[in-house]
N, C-alpha and C positions, 0 to 999 in steps of 0.2 A: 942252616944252609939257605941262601940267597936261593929265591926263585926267579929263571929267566927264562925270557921267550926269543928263542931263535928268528934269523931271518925264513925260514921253512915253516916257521907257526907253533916249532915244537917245544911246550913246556917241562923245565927241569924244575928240580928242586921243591917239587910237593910232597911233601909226609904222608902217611897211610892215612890219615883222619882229613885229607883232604886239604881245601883253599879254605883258607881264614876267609869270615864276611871282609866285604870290602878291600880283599888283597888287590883284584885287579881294577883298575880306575884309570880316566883317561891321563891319569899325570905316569903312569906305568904305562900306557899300552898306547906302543906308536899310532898314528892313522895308517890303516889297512892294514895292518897288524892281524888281521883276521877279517877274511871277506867272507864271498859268498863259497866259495870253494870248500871253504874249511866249515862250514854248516852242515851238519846231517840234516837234512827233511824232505820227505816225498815231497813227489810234483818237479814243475820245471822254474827255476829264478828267472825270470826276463823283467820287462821295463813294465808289463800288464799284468803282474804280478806282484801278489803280499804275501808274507809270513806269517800264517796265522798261529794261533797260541797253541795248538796244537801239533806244532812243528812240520807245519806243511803249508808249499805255495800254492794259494789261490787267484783264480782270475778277478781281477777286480767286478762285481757288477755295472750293468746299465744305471740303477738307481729306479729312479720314481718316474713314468714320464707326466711333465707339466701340461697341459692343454689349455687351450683359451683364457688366456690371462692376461689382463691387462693392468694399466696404471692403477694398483690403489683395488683393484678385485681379490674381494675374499676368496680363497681356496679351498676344495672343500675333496676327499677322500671319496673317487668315485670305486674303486677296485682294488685289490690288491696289491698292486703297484700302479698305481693311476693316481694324479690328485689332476681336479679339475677348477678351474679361476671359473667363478661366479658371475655374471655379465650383471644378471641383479643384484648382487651385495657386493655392495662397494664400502671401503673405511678409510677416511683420507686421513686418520690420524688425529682427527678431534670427531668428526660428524658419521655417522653410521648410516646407509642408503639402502633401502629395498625399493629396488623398481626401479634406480636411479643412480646415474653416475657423477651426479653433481651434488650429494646431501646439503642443506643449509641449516638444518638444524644439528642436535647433534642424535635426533632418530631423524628420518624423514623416511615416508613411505609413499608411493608413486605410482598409482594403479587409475582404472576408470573407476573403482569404486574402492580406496581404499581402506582396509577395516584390519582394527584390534578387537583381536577377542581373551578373553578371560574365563577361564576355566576353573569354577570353584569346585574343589575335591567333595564338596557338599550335595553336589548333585545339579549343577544349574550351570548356566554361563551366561558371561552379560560381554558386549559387544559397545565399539564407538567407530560408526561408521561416517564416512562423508560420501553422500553422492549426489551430485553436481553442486547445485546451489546447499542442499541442505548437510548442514551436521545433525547425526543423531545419536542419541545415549540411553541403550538400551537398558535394561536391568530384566534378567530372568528371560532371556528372548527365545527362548525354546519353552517358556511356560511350564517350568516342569516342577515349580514350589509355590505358594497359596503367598498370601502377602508380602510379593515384591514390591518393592518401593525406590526410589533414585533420591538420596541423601547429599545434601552440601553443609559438608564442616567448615568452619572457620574456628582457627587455635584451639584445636579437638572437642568440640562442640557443633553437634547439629543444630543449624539456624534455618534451615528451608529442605520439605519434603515435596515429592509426589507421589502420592499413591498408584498401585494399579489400577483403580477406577478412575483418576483425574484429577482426585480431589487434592485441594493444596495447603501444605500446615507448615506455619511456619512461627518465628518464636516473636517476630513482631510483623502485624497482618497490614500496616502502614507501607506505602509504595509512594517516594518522594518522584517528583518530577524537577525538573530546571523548571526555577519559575525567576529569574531575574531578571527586573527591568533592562537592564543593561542588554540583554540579551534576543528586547521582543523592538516589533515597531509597528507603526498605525494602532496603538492601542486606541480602544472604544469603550464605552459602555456597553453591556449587552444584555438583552430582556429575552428570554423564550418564549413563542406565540402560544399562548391559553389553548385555542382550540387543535391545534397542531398537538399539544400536550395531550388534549383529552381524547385525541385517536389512538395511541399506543394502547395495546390490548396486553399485557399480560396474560400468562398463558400456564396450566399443568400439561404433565407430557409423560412419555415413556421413552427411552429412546430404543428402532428397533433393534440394533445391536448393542447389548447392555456391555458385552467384555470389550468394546474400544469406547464406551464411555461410563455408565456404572447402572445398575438395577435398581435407582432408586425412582420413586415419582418425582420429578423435578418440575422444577417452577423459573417461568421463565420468560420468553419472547421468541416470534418466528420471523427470521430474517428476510424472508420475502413482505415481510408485511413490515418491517418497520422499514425498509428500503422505499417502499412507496408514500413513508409517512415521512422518514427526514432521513436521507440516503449517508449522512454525516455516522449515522451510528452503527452502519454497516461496509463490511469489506468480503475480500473471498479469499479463501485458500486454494492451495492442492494440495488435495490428499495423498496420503501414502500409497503407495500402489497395494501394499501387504496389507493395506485395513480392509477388514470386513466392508465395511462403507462404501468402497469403491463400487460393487455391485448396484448402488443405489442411485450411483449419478451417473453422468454421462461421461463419453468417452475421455472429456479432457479430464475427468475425475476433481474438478474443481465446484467446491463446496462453496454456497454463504455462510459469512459469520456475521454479530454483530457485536458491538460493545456493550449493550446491555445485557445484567447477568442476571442473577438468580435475587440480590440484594434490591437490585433495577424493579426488576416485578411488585417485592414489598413495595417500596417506597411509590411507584406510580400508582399501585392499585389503593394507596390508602389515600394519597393524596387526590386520586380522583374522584373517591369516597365523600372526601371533604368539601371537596368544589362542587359535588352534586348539592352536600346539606346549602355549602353559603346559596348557592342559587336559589335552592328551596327559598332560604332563608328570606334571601332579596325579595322574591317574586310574592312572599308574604308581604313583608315590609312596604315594598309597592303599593302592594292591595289596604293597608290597611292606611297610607297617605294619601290614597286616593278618595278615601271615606270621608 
C-alpha cells in the first residue's frame, strides 16, 4: 500500500511496524508539508525561539557579553558569561605583546621594568630583567640552592661560566680585541714611564661583603690609588641598588673600578722586584767604576 500525506498533514498507508528508515525525504515531502502547527512540543514557536532536542521551544540566550576589546586584544574569560579583551595582550597575528599594542618582535614585553622569570620545579628561579639602561641575568635570584652559576652554550657545549662568587671559567681564557691597522689612526710608538710603573702598589684584601663578591683573600690594586698614579687604568660603575655594597657608598651608589686585576698584581709586584735588584745592581756597578 502506497503511503501518502494529505493536504491536512495526514499520513495513510503505514503498516503496523511502522515508516521504513528513509521512507520520507524531501523528494516525498512537499515544502510545508508539515510546519510548526503539526509539531508536538512545550513552550511557545515564535521568531526568539528554538527546538530543542528535547522537543521543546526555547528562548534563544544573550550569549557571552564582550568588554573592552579592541584591534588584535587577547580575550580572556572574566566570569561566567563575561569574556574580557586584554588592553595588555595583544597578538597581531605573527608578534605577541604584553604591555603593548604594537609588538615588534614576535614576544615583546613593555613595562618600566620588564622581567621574565623562570620557575625551576627544583626549587629555585632565575629571572632576565631590563631596567633602564641595564640588562640583567639572573641565575638563582631568590638564593635558595649553593652553587648557582650562569652558563653559555654554544652547539651544546659549555664555553663560558660565572660563578656565584664572580669567578670566571671558561674553555679558552684568551679575549681577542680589533687590532686592525685598517681600523686605527695616529699610530705611535709607545714606552711607559719607569717611575710612574714603580708607584702602583699591589695590594691583599678581604672584601667586606664576601656574597656579592667571594671569601676568598684576594690579591689586587685599590682604585682610588691607581687613579692618582695613571687615571687610564680606572673607571666607575653603578651599583646595583639590591647589592649589599650599596650601603658602603654614597648616595649616587657609584663605585671605582680599575682595570688591573688579580694577574696585574703578580706581574707588577715581581717586576718591581726586579727593578729594585737591576738598581741594586747599577748602583754597585757604579761604585765599582768609579774605583
Amino acid at each position: 500500500m502506497a503511503i501518502a500525506i494529505n493536504g491536512s498533514g495526514t499520513i495513510t498507508g503505514i503498516s503496523a511496524g511502522g515508516l521504513p528508515d528513509d521512507t520520507v525525504d524531501n523528494g516525498t515531502m512537499a515544502d510545508d508539508a508539515i510546519g510548526v502547527a503539526e509539531l508536538s512540543a512545550t513552550g511557545t514557536a515564535s521568531s526568539s525561539t528554538y527546538l530543542r532536542g528535547d522537543n521543546s521551544w526555547a528562548t534563544v540566550s544573550a550569549g557571552t557579553a564582550l568588554t573592552g576589546s579592541t584591534n588584535n586584544t587577547v580575550c580572556t574569560v572574566t566570569g561566567a558569561d563575561a569574556i574580557q579583551g586584554e588592553a595588555n595582550l595583544t597578538w597581531d597575528g605573527t608578534n605577541l605583546g604584553i604591555g603593548t599594542a604594537s609588538p615588534e618582535e614576535e614576544l615583546t614585553i613593555a613595562s618600566s621594568n620588564p622581567c621574565v622569570r623562570l620557575n625551576d620545579t627544583t626549587g629555585c628561579y632565575h629571572r632576565i630583567v631590563s631596567s633602564q639602561n641595564c640588562l640583567y641575568l639572573e641565575s638563582d635570584t631568590g638564593d635558595e640552592l649553593s652553587g648557582s652559576f650562569i652558563g653559555f652554550r654554544v652547539d651544546g657545549s659549555e664555553h663560558f661560566r660565572i660563578a656565584s662568587n664572580g669567578d670566571l671559567t671558561g674553555t679558552d681564557t684568551s679575549i681577542s680585541s680589533n687590532s686592525d691597522s685598517r681600523l686605527k689612526k695616529d699610530l705611535a710608538d709607545y714606552s711607559y714611564n719607569l717611575s710612574t710603573f714603580k708607584q702602583f702598589q699591589p695590594k691583599t684584601f678581604k672584601w667586606i661583603n664576601p656574597k656579592a663578591h667571594n671569601d676568598k683573600h684576594q690579591r689586587g690594586f685599590v682604585a682610588q690609588e691607581i687613579k692618582t698614579i695613571d687615571p687610564y687604568f680606572t673607571s666607575a660603575i653603578t651599583i646595583d641598588k639590591n647589592s649589599p655594597d650599596v650601603s658602603l657608598l654614597n648616595t649616587d651608589n657609584v663605585a671605582n673600578t680599575t682595570k688591573l686585576g688579580e694577574k696585574d698584581a703578580m706581574y707588577v709586584s715581581v717586576i718591581q722586584q726586579l727593578i729594585t735588584k737591576i738598581e741594586t745592581l747599577e748602583t754597585k756597578v757604579a761604585a765599582l767604576e768609579a774605583n
